[in-house]
Structures are given as structure tokens and as C-alpha cells.
C-alpha positions as CSV (number, residue, x, y, z in Angstrom):
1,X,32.6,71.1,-9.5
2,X,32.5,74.6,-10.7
3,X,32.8,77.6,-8.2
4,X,30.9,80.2,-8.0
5,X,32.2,84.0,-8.7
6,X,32.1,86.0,-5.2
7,X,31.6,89.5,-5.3
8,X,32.5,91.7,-1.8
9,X,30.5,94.4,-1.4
10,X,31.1,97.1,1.0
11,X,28.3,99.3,2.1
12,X,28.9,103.5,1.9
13,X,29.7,105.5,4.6
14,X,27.2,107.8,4.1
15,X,24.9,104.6,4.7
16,X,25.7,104.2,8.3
17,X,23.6,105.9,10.8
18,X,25.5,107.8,13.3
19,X,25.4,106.1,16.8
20,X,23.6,107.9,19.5
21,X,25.7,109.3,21.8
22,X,26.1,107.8,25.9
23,X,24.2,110.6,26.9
24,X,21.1,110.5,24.8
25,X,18.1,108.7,26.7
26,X,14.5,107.7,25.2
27,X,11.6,107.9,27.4
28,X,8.5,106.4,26.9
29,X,5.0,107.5,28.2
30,X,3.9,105.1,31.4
31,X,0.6,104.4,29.3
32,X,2.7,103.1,26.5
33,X,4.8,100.5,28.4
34,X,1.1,99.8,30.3
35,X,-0.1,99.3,26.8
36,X,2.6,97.1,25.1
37,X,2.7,94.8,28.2
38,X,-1.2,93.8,27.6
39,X,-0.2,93.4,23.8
40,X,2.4,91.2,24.7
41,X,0.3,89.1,26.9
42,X,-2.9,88.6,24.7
43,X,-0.6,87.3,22.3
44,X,1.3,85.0,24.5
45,X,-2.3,84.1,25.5
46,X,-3.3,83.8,22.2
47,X,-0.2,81.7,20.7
48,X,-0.8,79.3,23.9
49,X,-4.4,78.7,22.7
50,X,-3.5,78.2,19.1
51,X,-0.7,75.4,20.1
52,X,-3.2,73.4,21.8
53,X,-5.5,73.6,19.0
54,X,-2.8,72.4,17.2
55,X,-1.9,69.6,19.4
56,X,-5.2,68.5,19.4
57,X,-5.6,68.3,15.8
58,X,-2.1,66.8,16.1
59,X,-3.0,63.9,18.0
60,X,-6.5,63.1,15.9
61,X,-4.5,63.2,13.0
62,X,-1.9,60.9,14.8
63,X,-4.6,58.1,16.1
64,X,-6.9,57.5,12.8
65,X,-9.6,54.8,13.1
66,X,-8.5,51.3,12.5
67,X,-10.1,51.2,9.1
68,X,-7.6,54.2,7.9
69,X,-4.7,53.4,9.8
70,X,-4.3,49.0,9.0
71,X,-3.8,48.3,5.4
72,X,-4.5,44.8,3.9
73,X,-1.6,42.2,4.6
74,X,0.0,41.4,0.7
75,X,0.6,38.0,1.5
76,X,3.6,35.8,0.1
77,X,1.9,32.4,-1.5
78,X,6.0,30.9,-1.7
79,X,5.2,27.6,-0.5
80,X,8.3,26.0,2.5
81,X,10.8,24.1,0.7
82,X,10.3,21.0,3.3
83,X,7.5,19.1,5.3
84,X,6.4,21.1,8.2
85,X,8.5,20.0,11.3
86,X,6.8,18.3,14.4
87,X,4.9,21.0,16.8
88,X,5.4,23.7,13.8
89,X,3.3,25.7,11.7
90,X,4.0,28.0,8.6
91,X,3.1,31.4,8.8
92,X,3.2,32.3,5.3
93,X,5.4,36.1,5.0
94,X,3.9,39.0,3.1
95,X,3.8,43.3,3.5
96,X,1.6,43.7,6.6
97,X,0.9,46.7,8.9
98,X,2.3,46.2,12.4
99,X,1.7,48.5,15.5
100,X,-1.1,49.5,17.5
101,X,-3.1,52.8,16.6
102,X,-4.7,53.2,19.9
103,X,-3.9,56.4,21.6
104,X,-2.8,57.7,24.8
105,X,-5.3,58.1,27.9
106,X,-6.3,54.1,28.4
107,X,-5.5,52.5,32.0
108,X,-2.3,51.5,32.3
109,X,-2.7,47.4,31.9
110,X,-3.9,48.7,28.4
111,X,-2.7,50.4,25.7
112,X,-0.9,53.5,27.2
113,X,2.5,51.7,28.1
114,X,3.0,50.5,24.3
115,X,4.1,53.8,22.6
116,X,7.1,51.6,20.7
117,X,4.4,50.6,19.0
118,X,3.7,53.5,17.2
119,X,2.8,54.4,14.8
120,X,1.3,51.6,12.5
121,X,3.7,50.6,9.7
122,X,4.4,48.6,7.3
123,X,6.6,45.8,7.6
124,X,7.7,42.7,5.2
125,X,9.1,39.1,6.5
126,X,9.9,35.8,4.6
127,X,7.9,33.1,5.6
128,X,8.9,31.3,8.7
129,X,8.0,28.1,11.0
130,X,6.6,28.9,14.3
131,X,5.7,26.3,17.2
132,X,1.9,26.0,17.6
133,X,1.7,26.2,21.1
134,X,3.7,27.7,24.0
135,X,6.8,26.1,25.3
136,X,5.4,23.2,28.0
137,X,6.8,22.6,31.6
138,X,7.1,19.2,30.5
139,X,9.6,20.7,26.7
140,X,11.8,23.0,29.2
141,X,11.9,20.0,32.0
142,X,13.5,18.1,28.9
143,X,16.1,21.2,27.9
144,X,17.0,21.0,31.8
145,X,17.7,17.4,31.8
146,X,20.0,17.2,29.0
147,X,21.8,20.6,29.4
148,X,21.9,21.1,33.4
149,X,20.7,24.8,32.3
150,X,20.2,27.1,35.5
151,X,17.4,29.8,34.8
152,X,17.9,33.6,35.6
153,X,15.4,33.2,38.3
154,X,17.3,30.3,40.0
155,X,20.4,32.3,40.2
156,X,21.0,35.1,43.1
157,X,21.3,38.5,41.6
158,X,24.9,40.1,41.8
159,X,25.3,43.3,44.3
160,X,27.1,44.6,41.1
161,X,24.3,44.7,38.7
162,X,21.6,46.0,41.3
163,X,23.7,48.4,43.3
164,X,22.4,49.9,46.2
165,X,20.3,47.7,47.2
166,X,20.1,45.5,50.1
167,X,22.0,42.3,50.6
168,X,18.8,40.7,52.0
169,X,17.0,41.4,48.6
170,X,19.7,40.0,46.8
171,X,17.6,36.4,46.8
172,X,17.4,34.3,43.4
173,X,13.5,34.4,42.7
174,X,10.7,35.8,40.3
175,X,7.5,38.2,40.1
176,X,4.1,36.0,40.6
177,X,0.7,37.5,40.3
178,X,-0.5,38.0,43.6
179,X,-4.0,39.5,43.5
180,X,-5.6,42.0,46.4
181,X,-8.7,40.9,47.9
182,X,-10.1,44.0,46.9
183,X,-10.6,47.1,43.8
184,X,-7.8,48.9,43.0
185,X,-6.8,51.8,40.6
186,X,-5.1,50.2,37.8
187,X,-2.2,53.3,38.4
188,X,0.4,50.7,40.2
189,X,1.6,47.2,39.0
190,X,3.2,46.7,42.1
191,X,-0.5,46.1,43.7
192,X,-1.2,42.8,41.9
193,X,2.6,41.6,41.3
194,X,5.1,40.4,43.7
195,X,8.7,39.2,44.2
196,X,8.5,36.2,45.8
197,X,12.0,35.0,47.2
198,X,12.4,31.1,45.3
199,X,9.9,31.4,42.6
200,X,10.9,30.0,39.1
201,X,9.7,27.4,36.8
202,X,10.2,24.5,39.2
203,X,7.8,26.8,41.7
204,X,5.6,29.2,39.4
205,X,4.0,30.0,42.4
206,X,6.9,30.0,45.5
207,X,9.1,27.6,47.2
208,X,5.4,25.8,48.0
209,X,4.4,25.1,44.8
210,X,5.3,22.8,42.3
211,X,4.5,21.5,38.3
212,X,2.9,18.2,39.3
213,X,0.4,18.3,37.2
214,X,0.9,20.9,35.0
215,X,3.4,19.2,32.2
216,X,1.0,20.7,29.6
217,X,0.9,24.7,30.6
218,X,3.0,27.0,29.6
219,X,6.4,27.5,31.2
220,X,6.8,30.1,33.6
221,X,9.6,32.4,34.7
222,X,11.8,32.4,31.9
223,X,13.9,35.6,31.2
224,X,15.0,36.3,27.7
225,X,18.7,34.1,27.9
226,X,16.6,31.1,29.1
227,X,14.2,31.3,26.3
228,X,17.3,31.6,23.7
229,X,19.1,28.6,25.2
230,X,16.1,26.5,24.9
231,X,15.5,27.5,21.1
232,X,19.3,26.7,20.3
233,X,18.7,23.2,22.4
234,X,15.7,22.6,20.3
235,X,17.6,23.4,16.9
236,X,14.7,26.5,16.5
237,X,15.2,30.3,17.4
238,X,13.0,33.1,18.8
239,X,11.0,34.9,16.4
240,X,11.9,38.7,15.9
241,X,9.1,41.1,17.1
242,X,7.8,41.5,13.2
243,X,7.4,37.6,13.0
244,X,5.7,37.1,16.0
245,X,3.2,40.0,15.2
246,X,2.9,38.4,11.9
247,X,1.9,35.1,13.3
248,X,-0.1,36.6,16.0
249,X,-2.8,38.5,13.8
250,X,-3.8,35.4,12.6
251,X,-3.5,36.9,9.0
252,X,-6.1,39.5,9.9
253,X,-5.4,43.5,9.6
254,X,-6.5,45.9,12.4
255,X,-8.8,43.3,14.0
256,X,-9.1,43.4,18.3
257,X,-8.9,40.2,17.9
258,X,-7.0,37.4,16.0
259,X,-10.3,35.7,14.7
260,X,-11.9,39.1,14.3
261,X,-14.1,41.5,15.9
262,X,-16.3,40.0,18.2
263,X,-15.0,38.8,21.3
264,X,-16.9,35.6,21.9
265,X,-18.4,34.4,18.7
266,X,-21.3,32.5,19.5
267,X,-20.8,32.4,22.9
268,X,-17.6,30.6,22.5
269,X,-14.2,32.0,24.9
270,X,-11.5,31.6,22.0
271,X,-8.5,32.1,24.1
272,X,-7.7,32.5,27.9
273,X,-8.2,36.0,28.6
274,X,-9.0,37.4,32.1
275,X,-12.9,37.1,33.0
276,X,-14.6,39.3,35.7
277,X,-12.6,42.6,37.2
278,X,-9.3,43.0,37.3
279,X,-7.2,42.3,39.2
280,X,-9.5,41.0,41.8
281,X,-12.2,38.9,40.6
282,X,-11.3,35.8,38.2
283,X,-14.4,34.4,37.4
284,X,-13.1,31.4,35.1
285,X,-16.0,31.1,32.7
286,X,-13.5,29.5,30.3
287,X,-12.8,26.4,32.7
288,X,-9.6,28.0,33.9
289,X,-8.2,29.9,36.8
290,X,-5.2,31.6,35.7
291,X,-3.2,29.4,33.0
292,X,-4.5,27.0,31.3
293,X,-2.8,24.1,29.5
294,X,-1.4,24.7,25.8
295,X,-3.8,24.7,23.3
């Protein structure tokens, strides 16, 4: 490392202008202050104008179309190095783009509450075995049975990690979907969820409910721990948020839906999606109200 000569230079005395003394005073015509204050104000005005501009180009520039914004997926042909194991499928790996390039403004059971989504990206993951199908009632009833596992929503919460609130809320149970029986503004989750005091898998829908019937759907009020303890039961693990985007674009890039644009090719519901308004009217043109039964 070499240093670098310094030179210190001192400026003349001669240079310095002579303070004005305590006395001295500058006064300045009325029309002159009148005047600088409107200067100073259209260009406040003026600066405040040009920022939005800017945040507005900001934003379009932020939020391109789909078309610009999702790249093709380079996909990874490396075949799995075993036979595929019961229930599984492989989701071959590959350089994909992952996020969601819809901007602000939507309702808020839409886009607007994902901004960790963004932007779009590119990410890369090996390839990687994925169930095909949900985790059943039927699977976790099986977990239970040979591990005595007690879900988060069977257990009573602890005053410690809620504090403040009351001991009579402090009830083991889960949020169900509880509709109104009529239109809403889509502003407030709370007007189409509910905490309903002995809900959990046993009783998706309350202490009155049960799975009879229902080995096939999807298990229900399972908190992140529960979910881990099953895969580790099962000899599996959970996908990371890249893999299971992966695996849920079906391969596509930048498409609404995993089989493409169009959401009912020829006429055909491809997946059990809400039908009718939300939150109020469920008009099950798919067969199903509410869940339906994996796959």
C-alpha cells in the first residue's frame, strides 16, 4: 500500500473577509421578502408535482406486463436417481422466475397483502419429490395414532405468549370460515373468519362437527410445527417456499393459472376455486361446497 503525499495548505490572511461588526444590520425591502416567499413556494409546489410524476413512472416501471416481467423456466432434464416413492411426484428443478408482478390497489383477498412477493426474480432449485395431493384427514389420523401428537389448535394458548388478553380467551381452538348472510367490503377479514373455541382437525368446523366422512379432504387446522412433525413421521419434509412455487406453476411462466390462461378450458372447473360472490354466495358449480376431497 503506498501513501499518498499530503500537502497543508493555509489560506492568506489577506483572503479572509472581515466579519461584520454586532452592530451592522441588513434590511430588506417588504416587497422582497413578499417576493422570495412566492419563489419559495412555487418551487415547493413545483418539486411536489415533479415527485409524483416520478413516482408514478416509478411504479409503471416497477409492475411491467407479465410478458416482460416472467422469463422462461431453464429447466433441469437430471433424471431422480430412484423409483418415484408411493403418493410422490418429481418436479424436475431448473432457473425459473418466482414472485407475483401484480401491483398495489387490488382488494385485499387479492394481490395487495403479498408485497414479499416482489419483485419477480429469478430463482434455481434441484429437483425434488413432492406428494401429489394434500395431506388427508385419514394420513394425519395415522401420524396421531402412532405418535400421540397434540396439534397447536388442541392446546390452550399460554397468558405468556398472548399477554394482555383475557383469561376467558385463552381457549385451545382455530379460525373457521364463517360467512355473513350478506355483501361486504372486502376491507376486514375478521367479517368472514372466526375463532371458534374447540375447533381443530378432529372438528374443522367446532366442537359439532366431525371428519366422518371426509378421510379423503384435506386436513384442516394445522399450524406450521404440526405440519413439520408429520413430514418427519412420514420420512418427507416441507418444501421451501421456492420449491413449492416451483411445483405449483405447473412448469408454466407468468400464467394466472397453472394450466394456462383461460380459466375454465372448455367449460371444465380445473381446480376448487370459490364460485359466485365472495364471501357470501358459494354457488358450487364444481360439485363442491367448500373443500372437496384430494385430487
Amino acid at each position: 500500500m503506498s501513501k499518498r503525499n499530503r500537502v497543508k495548505r493555509s489560506p492568506a490572511k489577506s483572503a479572509r473577509p472581515s466579519p461584520p461588526s454586532a452592530s451592522a444590520k441588513i434590511s430588506l425591502p417588504q416587497w422582497f421578502i413578499a417576493g422570495l416567499l412566492l419563489l419559495m413556494i412555487v418551487v415547493g409546489a413545483g418539486w411536489m408535482i415533479a415527485s409524483a410524476y416520478r413516482h408514478e413512472n416509478t411504479v409503471a416501471m416497477a409492475f411491467p406486463s407479465a410478458s416482460a416481467a416472467f422469463k422462461p423456466t431453464a429447466v433441469n432434464t437430471t433424471k431422480p436417481a430412484v423409483a418415484a416413492p408411493e403418493g410422490m411426484v418429481w418436479i424436475p428443478g431448473g432457473e425459473f422466475s418466482m414472485g407475483a408482478q401484480d401491483p398495489p390497489g387490488l382488494d385485499p383477498v387479492g394481490m395487495q397483502a403479498t408485497e414479499d412477493s416482489r419483485p419477480i426474480h429469478r430463482v434455481y432449485v434441484d429437483g425434488f419429490w413432492m406428494d401429489k395431493t394434500e395431506v388427508t384427514n385419514a394420513e394425519f389420523a395415522a401420524f396421531v395414532a402412532a405418535t400421540g401428537h397434540i396439534t397447536l389448535a388442541e392446546r390452550a394458548p399460554r397468558a405468556e405468549d398472548y399477554p394482555g388478553a383475557p383469561a376467558e380467551n385463552l381457549v385451545a381452538g382455530s379460525v373457521v370460515f364463517s360467512p355473513p348472510n350478506h355483501p361486504v367490503k372486502l376491507d376486514n377479514h375478521f367479517q368472514w373468519w372466526s375463532y371458534v373455541k374447540g375447533a381443530n382437525w378432529r372438528h374443522p368446523l367446532g366442537p359439532g362437527s366431525d371428519i366422518k366422512g371426509r378421510e379423503q379432504y384435506p386436513v384442516v387446522h394445522i399450524a406450521y410445527p404440526d405440519a413439520q412433525a408429520y413430514a418427519k413421521w412420514a420420512g418427507k419434509r416441507l418444501p421451501t417456499e421456492a420449491e413449492w412455487e416451483r411445483a405449483a406453476r405447473g412448469g408454466l411462466a407468468g400464467k394466472p393459472y397453472y394450466w394456462g390462461d383461460e380459466l375454465k378450458p372448455g367449460g371444465k372447473w380445473m381446480a376448487n376455486i370459490w364460485q359466485g360472490r365472495f364471501p357470501v354466495e358459494d354457488l358450487c358449480e364444481d360439485g363442491f361446497r367448500g373443500a372437496a376431497p384430494v385430487g
